[in-house]
N, C-alpha and C positions, 0 to 999 in steps of 0.2 A: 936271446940274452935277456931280454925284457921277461918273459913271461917266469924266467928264473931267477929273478932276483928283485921282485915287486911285487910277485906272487905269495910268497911266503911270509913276506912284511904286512901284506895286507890281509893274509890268513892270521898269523898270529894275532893283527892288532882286531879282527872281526872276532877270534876265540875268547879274547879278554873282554869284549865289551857283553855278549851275551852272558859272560857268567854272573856278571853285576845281574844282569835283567833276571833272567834266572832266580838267584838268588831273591831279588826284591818280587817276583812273582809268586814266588813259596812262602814269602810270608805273606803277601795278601791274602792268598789262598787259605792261610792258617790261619789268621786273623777274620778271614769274611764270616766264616760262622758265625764266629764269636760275637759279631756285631749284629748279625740279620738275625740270630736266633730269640731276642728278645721280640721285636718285630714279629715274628713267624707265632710266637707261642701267645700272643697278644690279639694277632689276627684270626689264628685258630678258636681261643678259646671264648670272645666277644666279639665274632663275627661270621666266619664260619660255622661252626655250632649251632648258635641260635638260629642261621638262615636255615639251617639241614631242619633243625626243630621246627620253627617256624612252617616250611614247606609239610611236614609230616602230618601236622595240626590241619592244615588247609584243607589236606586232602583224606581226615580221618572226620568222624565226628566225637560227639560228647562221650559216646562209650569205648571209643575210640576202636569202631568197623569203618573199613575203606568204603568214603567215601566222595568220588573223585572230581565231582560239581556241584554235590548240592551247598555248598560254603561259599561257593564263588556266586552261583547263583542267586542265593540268599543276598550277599551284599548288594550285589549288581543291581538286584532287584527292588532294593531299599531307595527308596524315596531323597535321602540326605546326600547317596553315591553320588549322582553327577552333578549336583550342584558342587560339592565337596572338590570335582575332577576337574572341574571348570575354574574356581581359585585357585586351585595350584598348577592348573596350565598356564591359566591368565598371567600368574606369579611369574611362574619359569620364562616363559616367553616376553617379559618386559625386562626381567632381571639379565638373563644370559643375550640378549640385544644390548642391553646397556654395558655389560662389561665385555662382550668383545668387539665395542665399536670403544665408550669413552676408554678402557684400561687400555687399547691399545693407542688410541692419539692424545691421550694423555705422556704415556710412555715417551712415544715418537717427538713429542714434543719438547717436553723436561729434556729426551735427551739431546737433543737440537741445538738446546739453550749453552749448553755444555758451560754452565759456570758455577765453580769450586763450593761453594756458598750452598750451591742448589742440589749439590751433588750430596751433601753431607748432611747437611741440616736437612731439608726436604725426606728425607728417607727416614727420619724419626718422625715428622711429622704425618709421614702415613702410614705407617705401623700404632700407630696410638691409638685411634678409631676400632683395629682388632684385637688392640690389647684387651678388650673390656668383653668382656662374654654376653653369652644372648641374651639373659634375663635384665642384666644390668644395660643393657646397649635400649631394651624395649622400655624400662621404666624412667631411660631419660627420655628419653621420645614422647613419654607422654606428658612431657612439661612444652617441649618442643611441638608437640597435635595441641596443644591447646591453647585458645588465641588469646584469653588470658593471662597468662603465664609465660607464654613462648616468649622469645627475642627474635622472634619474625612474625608478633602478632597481629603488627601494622600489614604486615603481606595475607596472612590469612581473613584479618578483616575485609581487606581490597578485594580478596577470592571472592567474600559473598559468605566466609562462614560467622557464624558467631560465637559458636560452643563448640567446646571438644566433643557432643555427639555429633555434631553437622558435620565435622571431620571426619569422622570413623565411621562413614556410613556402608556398609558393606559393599556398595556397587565399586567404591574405589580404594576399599584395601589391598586390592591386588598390587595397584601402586605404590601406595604406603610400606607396603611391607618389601616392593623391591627396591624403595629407596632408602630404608631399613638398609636392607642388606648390602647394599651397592655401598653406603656409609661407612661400615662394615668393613666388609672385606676387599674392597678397594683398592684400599691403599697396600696393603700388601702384594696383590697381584701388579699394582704400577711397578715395586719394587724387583719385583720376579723379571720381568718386561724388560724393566732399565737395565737388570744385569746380563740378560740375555744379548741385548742391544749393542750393548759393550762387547761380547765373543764376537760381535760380529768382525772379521777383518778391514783391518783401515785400507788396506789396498785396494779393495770394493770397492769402498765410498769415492777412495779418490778418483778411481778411473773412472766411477759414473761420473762423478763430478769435472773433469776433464774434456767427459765427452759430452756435457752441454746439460747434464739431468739437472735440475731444480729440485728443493727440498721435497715438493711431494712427488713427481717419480719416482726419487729417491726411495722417500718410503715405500710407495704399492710395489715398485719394480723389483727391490731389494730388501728394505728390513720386512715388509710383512710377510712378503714369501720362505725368506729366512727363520719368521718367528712363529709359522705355520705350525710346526710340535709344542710350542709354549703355548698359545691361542688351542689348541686341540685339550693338550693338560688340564689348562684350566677351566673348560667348558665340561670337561669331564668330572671335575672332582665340587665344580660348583651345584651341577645338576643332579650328583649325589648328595649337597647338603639342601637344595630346594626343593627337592621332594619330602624332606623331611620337615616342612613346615608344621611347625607346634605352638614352640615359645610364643612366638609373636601374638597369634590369636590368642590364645589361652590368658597369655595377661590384658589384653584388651578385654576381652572378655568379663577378666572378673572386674577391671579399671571401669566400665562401662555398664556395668549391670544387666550383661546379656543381649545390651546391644547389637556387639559383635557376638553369633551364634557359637555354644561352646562343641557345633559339630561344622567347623568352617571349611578345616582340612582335613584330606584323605586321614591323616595320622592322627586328628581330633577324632576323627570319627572309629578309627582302631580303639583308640582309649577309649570312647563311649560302650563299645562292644563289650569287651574284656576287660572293665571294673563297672561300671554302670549295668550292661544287661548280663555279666556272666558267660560271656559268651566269645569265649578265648580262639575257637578254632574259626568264628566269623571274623574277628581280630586277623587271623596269623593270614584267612584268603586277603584279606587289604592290603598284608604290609606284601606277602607274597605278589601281588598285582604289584604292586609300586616296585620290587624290586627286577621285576621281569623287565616291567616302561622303563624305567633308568638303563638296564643294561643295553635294554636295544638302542634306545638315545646314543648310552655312549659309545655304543658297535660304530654309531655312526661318526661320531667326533673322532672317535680314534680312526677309523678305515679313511673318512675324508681329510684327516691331519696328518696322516702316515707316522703315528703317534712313535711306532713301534718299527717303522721303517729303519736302516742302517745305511752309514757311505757307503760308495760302493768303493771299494778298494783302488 
């Protein structure tokens, strides 16, 4: 009796709700082009492209016959290479330490506080630092390196500098420029963090908290484990803009009178190649290296974040 008249009640009301879905899935579906194909023809044509070109150059020379190392060798072999590889390792490994240690206990923290004020306000106030692009973020900076000038001049004095050259001495722009960038782009990722933070389920927190966790269990047990793809993201797409270090040096550079060398980074030293000597396909083996390093990097952020992992149903 049961299976005849609860059955059917519940079949119709199961037939009526997937046709909603249904329907709202056929227009996603119609719609998703329409959105990603800007995206797609964007990535194609000033990214893709150029990397294919790029790679083709590396591996040709000037009359362009295959030639499948003497470009790679040529750089490698250049005297400016590893010093060049050495500042922007130095760079990346002070910069990507610093943002997934402070972006995440800054996060963890702000969200902790959980008050209304902080929630709101706070979140413009770290978005503002990236509001301002790279050239203009370096030419305040150097009001800010110089102990004259700065509003931490009294702190730079104490350091032991005197002059904005004592400052910008090359052995420690690697810091300089990651705390450039941490300035930066920072605040946005706390942002990314804090929102993530919030998906996470209140039921969690409360039954750790229930069963005796304290704020930092809390955190290692729970939200970092939890924010393991957001922490992988970001180490992915930061490691893609740190390899491209340019701006920075380049206006120290000229700020400086050569002080800071205008062949400091891997990507200074591409533009030294291919406008200064002519010599675009010893350029294209540089950015080609850089762009090999980065990808294996991020194989690893992604494989050890499970970037690209899914629920399991």
């Amino acid at each position: 009796m049961t299976d005849t008249t609860i059955a059917p009640a519940a079949g119709s009301a199961l037939r009526g709700r997937p046709r909603g879905r249904r329907t709202s899935r056929r227009r996603d579906s119609r719609f998703g082009p329409v959105i990603v194909a800007p995206y797609v023809i964007l990535t194609i044509v000033f990214g893709i492209l150029p990397a294919l070109y790029a790679i083709y150059l590396a591996f040709t020379d000037a009359n362009g016959a295959f030639a499948p190392a003497a470009n790679f060798a040529k750089v490698i072999g250049d005297y400016r290479f590893w010093p060049a590889t050495l500042h922007v390792a130095l760079y990346l490994l002070i910069w990507l330490v610093a943002l997934l240690v402070l972006v995440v206990f800054l996060a963890i923290t702000i969200h902790s506080v959980a008050i209304r004020w902080v929630n709101s306000s706070f979140r413009l106030l770290f978005y503002l630092p990236g509001a301002l692009a790279g050239a203009s973020s370096v030419m305040l900076w150097l009001f800010v390196l110089d102990p004259g000038a700065s509003p931490v001049g009294w702190l730079l004095h104490a350091m032991g500098f005197s002059s904005f050259h004592d400052v910008i001495q090359p052995d420690g722009l690697p810091l300089i420029f990651a705390i450039i960038a941490f300035w930066t782009g920072a605040g946005g990722w706390i942002v990314v963090m804090y929102g993530a933070l919030n998906n996470i389920p209140v039921e969690i927190m409360e039954a750790a908290r229930i069963d005796g966790a304290d704020r930092v269990e809390v955190a290692f047990r729970i939200q970092i484990p939890l924010l393991r793809k957001w922490i992988a993201y970001m180490g992915v797409l930061s490691l893609g803009a740190g390899t491209q270090l340019f701006v920075e040096p380049s206006l120290l550079s000229q700020a400086s009178n050569a002080v800071v060398p205008n062949d400091y980074s891997l990507n200074q030293l591409a533009y030294q190649y291919a406008f200064d000597l002519n010599d675009f396909n010893g350029s294209a083996a540089i950015s080609v290296l850089l762009l090999v390093v980065a990808l294996i990097l991020s194989a690893v952020f992604v494989l050890r974040g499970g970037l690209f992992d899914t629920e399991d149903a």
